[in-house]
C-alpha positions as CSV (number, residue, x, y, z in Angstrom):
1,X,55.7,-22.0,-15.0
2,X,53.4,-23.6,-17.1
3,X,54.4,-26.4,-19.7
4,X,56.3,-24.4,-22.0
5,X,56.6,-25.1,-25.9
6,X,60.0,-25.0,-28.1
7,X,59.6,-25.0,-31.8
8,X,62.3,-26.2,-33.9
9,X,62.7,-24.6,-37.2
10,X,64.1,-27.9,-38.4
11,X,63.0,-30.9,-40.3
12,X,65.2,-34.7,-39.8
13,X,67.7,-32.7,-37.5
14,X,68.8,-30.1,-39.6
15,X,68.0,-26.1,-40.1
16,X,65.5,-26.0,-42.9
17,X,66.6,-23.6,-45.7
18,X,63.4,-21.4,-45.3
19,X,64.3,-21.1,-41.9
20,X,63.7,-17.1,-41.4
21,X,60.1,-17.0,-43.4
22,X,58.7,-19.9,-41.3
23,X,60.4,-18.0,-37.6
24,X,58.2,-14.5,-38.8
25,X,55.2,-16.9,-39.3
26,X,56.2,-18.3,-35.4
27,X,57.0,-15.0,-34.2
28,X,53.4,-13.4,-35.6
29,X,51.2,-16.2,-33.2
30,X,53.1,-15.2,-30.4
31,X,55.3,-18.2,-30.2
32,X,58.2,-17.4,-27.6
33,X,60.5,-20.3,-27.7
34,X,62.0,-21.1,-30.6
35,X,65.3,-23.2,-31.7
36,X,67.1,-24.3,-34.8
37,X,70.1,-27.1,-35.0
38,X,73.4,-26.0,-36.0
39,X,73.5,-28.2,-39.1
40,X,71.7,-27.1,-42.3
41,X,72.3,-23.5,-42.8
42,X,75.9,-21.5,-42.8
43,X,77.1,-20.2,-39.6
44,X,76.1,-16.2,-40.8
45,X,72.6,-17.3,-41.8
46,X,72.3,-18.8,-38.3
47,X,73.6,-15.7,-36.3
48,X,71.0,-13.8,-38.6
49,X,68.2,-16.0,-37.4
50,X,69.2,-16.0,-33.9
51,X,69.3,-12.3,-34.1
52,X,65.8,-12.3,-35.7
53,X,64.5,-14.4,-32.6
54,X,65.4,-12.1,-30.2
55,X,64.4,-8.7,-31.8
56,X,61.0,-10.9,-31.8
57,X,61.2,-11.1,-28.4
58,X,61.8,-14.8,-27.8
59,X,64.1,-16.9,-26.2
60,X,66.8,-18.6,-29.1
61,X,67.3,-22.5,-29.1
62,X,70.3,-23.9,-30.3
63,X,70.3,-28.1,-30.6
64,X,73.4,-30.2,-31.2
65,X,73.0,-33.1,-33.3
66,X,76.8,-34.1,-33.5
67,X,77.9,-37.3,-33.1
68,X,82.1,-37.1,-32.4
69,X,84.0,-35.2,-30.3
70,X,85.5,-32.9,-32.4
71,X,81.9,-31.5,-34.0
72,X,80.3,-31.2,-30.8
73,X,83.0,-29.0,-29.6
74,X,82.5,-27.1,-32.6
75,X,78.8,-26.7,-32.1
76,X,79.2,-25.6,-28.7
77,X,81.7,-22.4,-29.8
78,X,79.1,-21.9,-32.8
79,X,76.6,-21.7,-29.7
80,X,78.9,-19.2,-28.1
81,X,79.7,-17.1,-31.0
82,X,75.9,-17.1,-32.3
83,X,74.9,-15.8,-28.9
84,X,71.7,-18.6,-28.2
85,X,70.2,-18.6,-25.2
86,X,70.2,-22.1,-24.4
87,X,72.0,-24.8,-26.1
88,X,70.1,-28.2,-26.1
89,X,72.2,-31.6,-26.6
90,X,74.8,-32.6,-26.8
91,X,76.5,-35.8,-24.6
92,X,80.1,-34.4,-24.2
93,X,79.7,-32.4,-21.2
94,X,83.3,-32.2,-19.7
95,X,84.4,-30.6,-23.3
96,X,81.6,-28.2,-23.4
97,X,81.2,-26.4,-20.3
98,X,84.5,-24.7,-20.2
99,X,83.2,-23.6,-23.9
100,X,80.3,-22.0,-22.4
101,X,81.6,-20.7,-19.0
102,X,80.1,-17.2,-18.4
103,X,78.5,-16.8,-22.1
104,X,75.5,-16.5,-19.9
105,X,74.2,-19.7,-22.2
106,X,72.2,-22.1,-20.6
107,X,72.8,-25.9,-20.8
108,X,70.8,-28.6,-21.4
109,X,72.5,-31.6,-22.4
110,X,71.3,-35.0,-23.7
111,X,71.0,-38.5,-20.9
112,X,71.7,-41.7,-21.9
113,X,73.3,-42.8,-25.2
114,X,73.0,-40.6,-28.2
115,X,73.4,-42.8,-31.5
116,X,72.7,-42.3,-35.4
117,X,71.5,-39.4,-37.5
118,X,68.5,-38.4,-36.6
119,X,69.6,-39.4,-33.7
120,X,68.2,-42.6,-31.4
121,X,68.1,-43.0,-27.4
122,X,69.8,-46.4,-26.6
123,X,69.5,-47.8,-23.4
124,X,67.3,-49.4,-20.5
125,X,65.3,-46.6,-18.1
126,X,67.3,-47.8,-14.7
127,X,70.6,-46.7,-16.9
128,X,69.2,-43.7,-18.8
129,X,68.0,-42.4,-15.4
130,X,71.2,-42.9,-13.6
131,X,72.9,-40.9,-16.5
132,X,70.7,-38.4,-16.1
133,X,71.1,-37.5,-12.2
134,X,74.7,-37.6,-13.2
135,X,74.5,-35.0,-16.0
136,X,71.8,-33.4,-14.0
137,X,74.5,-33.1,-10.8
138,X,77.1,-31.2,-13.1
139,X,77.7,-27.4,-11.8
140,X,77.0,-25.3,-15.2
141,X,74.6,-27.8,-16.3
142,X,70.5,-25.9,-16.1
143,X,68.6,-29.2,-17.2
144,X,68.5,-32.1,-19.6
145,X,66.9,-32.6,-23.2
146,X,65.4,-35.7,-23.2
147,X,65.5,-37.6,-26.6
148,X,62.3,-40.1,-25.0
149,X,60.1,-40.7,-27.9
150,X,63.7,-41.5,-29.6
151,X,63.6,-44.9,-27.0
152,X,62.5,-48.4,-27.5
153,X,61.6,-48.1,-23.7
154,X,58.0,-47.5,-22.3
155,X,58.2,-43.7,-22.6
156,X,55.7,-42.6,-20.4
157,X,57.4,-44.7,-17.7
158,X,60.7,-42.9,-19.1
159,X,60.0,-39.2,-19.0
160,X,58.2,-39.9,-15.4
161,X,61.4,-41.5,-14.2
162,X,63.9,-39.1,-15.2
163,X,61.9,-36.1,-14.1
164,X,61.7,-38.0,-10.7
165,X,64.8,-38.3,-10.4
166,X,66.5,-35.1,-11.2
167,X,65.7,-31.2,-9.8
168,X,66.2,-29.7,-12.7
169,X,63.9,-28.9,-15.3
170,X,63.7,-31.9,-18.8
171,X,62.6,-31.1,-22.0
172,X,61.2,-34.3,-24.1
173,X,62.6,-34.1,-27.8
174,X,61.7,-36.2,-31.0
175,X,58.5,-37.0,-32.5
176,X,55.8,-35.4,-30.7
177,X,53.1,-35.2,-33.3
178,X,49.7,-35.6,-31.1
179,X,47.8,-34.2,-28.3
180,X,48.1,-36.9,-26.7
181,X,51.8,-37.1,-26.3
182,X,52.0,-33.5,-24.9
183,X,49.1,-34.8,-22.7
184,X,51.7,-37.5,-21.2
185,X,55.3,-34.8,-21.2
186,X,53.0,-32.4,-18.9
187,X,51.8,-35.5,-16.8
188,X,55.3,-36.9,-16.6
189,X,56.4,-33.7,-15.0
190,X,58.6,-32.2,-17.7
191,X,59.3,-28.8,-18.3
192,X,58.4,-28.5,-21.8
193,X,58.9,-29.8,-25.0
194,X,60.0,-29.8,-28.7
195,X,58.2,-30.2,-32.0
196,X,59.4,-29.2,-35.5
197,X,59.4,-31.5,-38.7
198,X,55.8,-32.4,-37.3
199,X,54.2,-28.6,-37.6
200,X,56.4,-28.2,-40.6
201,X,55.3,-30.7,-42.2
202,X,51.6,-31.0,-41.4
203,X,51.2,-33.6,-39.2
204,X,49.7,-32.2,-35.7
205,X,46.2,-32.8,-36.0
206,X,44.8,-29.2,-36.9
207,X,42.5,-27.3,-39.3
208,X,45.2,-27.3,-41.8
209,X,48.8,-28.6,-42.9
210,X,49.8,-25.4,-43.2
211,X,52.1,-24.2,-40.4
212,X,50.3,-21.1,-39.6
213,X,47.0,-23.8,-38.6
214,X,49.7,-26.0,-36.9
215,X,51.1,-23.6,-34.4
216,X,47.6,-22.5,-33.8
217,X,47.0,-26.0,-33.1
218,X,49.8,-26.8,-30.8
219,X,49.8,-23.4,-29.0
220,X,46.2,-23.9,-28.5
221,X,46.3,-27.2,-27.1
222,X,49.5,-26.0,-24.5
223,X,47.3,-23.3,-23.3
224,X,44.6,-25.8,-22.4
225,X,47.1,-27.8,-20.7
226,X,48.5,-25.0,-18.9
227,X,44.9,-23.8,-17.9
228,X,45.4,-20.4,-19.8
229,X,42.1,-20.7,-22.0
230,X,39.7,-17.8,-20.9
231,X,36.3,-19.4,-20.1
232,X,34.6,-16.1,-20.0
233,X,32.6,-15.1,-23.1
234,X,31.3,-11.5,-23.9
235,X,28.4,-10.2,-22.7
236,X,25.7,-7.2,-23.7
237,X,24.9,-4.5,-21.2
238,X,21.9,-3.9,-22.9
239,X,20.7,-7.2,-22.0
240,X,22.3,-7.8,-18.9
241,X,20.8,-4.7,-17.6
242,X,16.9,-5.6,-18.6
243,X,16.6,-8.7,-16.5
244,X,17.6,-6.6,-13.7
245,X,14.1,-4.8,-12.3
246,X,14.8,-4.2,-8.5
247,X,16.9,-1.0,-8.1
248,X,20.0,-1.4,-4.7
249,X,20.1,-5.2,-6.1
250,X,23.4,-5.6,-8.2
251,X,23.7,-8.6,-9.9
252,X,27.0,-9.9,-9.7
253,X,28.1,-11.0,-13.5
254,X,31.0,-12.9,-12.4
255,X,34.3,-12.5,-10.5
256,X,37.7,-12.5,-12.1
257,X,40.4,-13.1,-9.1
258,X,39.8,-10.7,-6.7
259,X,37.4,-8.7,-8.6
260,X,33.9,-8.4,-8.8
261,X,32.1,-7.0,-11.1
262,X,27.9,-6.3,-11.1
263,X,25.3,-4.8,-12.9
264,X,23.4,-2.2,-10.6
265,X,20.5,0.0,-11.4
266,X,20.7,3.4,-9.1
267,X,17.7,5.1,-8.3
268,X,17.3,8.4,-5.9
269,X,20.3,8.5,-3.7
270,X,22.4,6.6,-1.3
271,X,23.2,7.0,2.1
272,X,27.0,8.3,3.1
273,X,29.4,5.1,3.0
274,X,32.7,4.1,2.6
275,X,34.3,0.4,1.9
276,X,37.3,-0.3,4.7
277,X,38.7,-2.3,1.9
278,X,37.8,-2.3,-1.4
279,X,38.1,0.1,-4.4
280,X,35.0,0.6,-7.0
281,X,34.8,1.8,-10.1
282,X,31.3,3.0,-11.3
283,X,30.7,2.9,-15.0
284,X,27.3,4.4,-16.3
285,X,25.8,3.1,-18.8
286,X,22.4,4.8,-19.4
287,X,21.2,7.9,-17.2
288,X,22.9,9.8,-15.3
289,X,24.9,9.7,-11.9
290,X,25.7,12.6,-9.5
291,X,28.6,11.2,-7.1
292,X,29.0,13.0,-4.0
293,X,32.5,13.4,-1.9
294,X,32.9,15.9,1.0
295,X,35.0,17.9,-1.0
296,X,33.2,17.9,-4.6
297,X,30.4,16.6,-6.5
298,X,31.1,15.3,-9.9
299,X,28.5,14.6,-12.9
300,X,29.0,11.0,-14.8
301,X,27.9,11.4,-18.2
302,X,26.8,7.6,-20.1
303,X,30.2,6.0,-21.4
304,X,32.0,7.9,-18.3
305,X,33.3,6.5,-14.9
306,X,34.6,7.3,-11.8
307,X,36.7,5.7,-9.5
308,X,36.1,5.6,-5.5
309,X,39.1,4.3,-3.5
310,X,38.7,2.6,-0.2
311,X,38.4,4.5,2.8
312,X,36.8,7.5,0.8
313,X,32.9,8.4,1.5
314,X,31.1,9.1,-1.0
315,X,27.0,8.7,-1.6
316,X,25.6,8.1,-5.4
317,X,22.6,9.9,-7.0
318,X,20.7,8.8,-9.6
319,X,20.2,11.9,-11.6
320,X,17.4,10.5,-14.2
321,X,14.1,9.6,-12.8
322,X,13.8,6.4,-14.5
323,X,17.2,5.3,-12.4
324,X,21.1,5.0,-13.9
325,X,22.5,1.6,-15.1
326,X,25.5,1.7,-13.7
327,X,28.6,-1.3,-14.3
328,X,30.1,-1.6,-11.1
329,X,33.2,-3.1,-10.3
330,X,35.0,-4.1,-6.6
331,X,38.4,-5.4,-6.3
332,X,38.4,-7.7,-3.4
333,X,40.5,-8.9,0.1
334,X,42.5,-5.7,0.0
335,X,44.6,-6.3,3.2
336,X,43.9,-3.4,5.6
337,X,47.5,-2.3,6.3
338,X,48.1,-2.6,2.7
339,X,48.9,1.8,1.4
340,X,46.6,3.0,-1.2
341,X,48.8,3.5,-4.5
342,X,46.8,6.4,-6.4
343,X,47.6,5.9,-10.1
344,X,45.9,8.4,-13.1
345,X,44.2,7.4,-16.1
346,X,44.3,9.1,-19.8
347,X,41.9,7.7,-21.9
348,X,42.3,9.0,-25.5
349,X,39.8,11.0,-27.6
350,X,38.2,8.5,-29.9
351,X,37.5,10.9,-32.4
C-alpha cells in the first residue's frame, strides 16, 4: 500500500460549515480518504456527510479533538452512531473501545500527551514512543494518529521512531503544508497522512488557492511519491510505422509489465507457428491481413484485430502488396502449466 492521503474537511480542528460543497469538490478528483472532526457541525449534518462519503465511494474519517473524559466518550458513540469508518484520536482508550466493540470501526488513537485546542503534542520522543507501543499493543486498537508536526521535538527523528517502534500502521496529523513534509512522513515510514485547513485555505504550494488546484496539487505530488505517475506519453502510428522499412522486423515500442507491444510491417506470408507461451493480439492498421488457423481463415479489415492465444498455430498473410502495418502486442512469462482462460470481447458500434 502506497502512502495514502486523508483530507480533513476541517479548518483549526473543527468541521467547516461548507463542509458537503468542499467533500463533492474532493470526491470529483478522485480523492478516497476523507475525514471531518466531530466538532463544528450538528450531529445530523455530520451523519449526512458521512453518508455522502461513502455513496462517493470513499473511506469516512472521524477525528476526536476532545480534551476531558466525558466529551471523548461522547465523540466516540457519535463515531458509532454516525457509522465512520475509522475514528482517529482520541487519548482515552480504556473508555473507548468497549464503545466501539464490533461497530466494525477502526481505531486509531493519539500517543503521547494531547494538550490545548488546536491541540499540541507534549513530551520528549523516548516517552512519546514508549506511549505509543503501549497504545499500539492494545487488542481493538488498528494504529495510531500521530499529532508530530504538533511537537517541539525534532519531527523527522519523531515520526521515524514511532513507526520503528510499533507494527501497526501511523498516520502524521497537523500542519503539513509542503512537499517537503510529505517527502519526510513517506521516508519516516508512516502510513499516511492528514492535511486540511492547509488545502482549504490555500497554502500547499499549487497553481492556485483554490481547493480544486490544491487537491490536484497534493494528490499529484502522493502519486509521485507512491511511484503511480505514468511515464509513458502517446504516440502516432502513422509515425511510428514510417521509420520502420524492413518488413519481419518489429520494432518493440515499449513494454508495460509483462507485455510487449511492437510495430510490425507484414509482407507475403508467414510460415505455420505457434508461441508455447504467450498470447498476441494483431491490430491492423493500414492494409490488409489474412490470418490462417487450421480450422478457418479470417480477413482483418484496418481498425480491426484478432487475437491468437498461446499454443494455437496460425500463419499471417499480408493481403496488400505494398505490406500490412500491423500493432502487435505479446503478453509475456505466461507459466506453462498455467490454463488458458478464454474471455470474449464486445466492442460497441461507434456510430
Amino acid at each position: 500500500m502506497g502512502l495514502r492521503f486523508i483530507f480533513m474537511l476541517t479548518r483549526n480542528d473543527r468541521t467547516v460549515p461548507d463542509a458537503s460543497q468542499q467533500l463533492q469538490t474532493a470526491l470529483s478528483l478522485g480523492v478516497r480518504h476523507i475525514g471531518f472532526k466531530d466538532i463544528g457541525l450538528p450531529i445530523e449534518q455530520l451523519k449526512g456527510l458521512n453518508a455522502a462519503i461513502k455513496t462517493g465511494g470513499a473511506t469516512s474519517y472521524l477525528e476526536v479533538v476532545s480534551l476531558d473524559p466525558e466529551s471523548e466518550i461522547a465523540s466516540a458513540k457519535a463515531a458509532a452512531e454516525i457509522g465512520v469508518d475509522v475514528l482517529l484520536g482520541g487519548t482515552r482508550v480504556d473508555d473507548v473501545l468497549p464503545i466501539i466493540k464490533g461497530t466494525g470501526i477502526r481505531y486509531f488513537p493519539f500517543p503521547g500527551r494531547i494538550t490545548g485546542h488546536p491541540s499540541v503534542l507534549e513530551g520528549a520522543i523516548d516517552e512519546i514512543v514508549e506511549s505509543a507501543k503501549t497504545v499500539a499493543g492494545r487488542d481493538g486498537v488498528h494504529g495510531l494518529d500521530l499529532l508530530a508536526y504538533r511537537s517541539a521535538e525534532n519531527v523527522p527523528e519523531l515520526m521515524k521512531a514511532v513507526c520503528a517502534a510499533v507494527t501497526k500502521p501511523v498516520y502524521i496529523a497537523g500542519s503539513i503544508d509542503t512537499p517537503e513534509r510529505i517527502t519526510v512522513v513517506q521516508s519516516a515510514g508512516a502510513a499516511g497522512f492528514t492535511i486540511g485547513t492547509a488545502a482549504l485555505d490555500g497554502k500547499y504550494p499549487a497553481n492556485g488557492n483554490d481547493l480544486p488546484s490544491q487537491l490536484t496539487a497534493i494528490i499529484r505530488d502522493v502519486a509521485a511519491l507512491n511511484k503511480h505517475l505514468s511515464p509513458i506519453h502517446k504516440k502516432n502510428l502513422s509515425i511510428e510505422f514510417a521509420w520502420l522499412h524492413a518488413p519481419s522486423a518489429p520494432k518493440v515500442e515499449l513494454h508495460v509489465n509483462s507485455m510487449q507491444i511492437k510495430v510490425a510491417m507484414f509482407r507475403g506470408a508467414s510460415s505455420w507457428s505457434f508461441r508455447q507461451h504467450d498470447d498476441q493480439l494483431f491490430f491492423v492498421h493500414r492494409g490488409r491481413l489474412l490470418m490462417k488457423f487450421r480450422d478457418r481463415e479470417e480477413i482483418i479489415e484496418p481498425g480491426e484485430f484478432i487475437v491468437v492465444p498461446y499454443g494455437v498455430e496460425h500463419s499471417a498473410v499480408a493481403l496488400s502488396e505494398e505490406g500490412c502495418e500491423v500493432l502487435l502486442t505479446t503478453s509475456t512469462a505466461r507459466p506453462a502449466a498455467q490454463p488458458r482462460e478464454v474471455t470474449s470481447l464486445t466492442l460497441s458500434d461507434p456510430s
